[in-house]
C-alpha positions as CSV (number, residue, x, y, z in Angstrom):
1,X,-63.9,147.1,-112.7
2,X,-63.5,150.8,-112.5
3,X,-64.2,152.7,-108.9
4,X,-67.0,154.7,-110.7
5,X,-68.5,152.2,-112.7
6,X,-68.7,150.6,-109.0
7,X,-70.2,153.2,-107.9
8,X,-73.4,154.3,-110.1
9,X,-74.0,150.4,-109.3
10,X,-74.2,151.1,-105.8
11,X,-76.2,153.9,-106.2
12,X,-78.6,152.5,-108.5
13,X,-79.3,149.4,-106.4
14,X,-79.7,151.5,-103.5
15,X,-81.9,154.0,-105.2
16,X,-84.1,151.7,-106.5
17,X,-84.5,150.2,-102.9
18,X,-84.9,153.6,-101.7
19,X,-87.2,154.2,-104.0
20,X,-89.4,151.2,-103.5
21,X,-89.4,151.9,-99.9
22,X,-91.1,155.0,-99.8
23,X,-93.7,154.5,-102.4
24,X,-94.5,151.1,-100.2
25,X,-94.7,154.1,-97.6
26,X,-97.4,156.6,-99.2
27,X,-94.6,158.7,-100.7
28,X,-95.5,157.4,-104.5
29,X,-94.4,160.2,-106.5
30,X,-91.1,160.6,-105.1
31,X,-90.7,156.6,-104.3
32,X,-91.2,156.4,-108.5
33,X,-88.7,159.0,-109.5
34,X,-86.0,157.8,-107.2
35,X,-86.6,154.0,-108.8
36,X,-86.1,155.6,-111.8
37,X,-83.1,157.4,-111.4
38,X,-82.1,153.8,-109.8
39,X,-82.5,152.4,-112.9
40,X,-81.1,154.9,-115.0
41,X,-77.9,154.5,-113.2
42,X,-78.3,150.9,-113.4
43,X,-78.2,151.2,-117.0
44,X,-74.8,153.7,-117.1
45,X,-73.0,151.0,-115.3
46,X,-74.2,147.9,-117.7
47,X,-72.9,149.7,-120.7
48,X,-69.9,151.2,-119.0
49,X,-69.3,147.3,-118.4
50,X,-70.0,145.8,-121.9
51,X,-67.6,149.0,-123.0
52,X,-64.9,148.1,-120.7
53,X,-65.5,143.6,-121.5
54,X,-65.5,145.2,-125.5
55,X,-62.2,147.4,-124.8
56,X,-60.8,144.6,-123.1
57,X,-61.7,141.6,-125.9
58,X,-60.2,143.7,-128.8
59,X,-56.7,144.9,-126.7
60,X,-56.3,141.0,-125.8
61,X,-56.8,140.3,-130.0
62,X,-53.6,142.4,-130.9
């Protein structure tokens, strides 16, 4: 696994909890837009995965 593919993992998880945190808080609007950028970092990682499991699939093939 790659360092930064490690990383916007990390950040999304702990955005998302951030983010849930403070709209549990009374901070909604921010609470919601740092979930959301969780998740959007979430999703960066997932494909940079399935791109790195594809890369790795078709070197191993020849």
């Amino acid at each position: 696994m790659n360092a930064l593919t490690l990383l916007l993992a990390i950040l999304g998880l702990s955005g998302f909890a951030l983010g849930a945190v403070l709209s549990a808080t009374g901070m909604i609007e921010m609470g919601v837009i740092l979930m959301g950028l969780g998740l959007v970092f979430q999703v960066i990682s997932l494909v940079r995965l399935k791109r790195a499991k594809q890369k790795d699939s078709s070197d191993a093939r020849g």
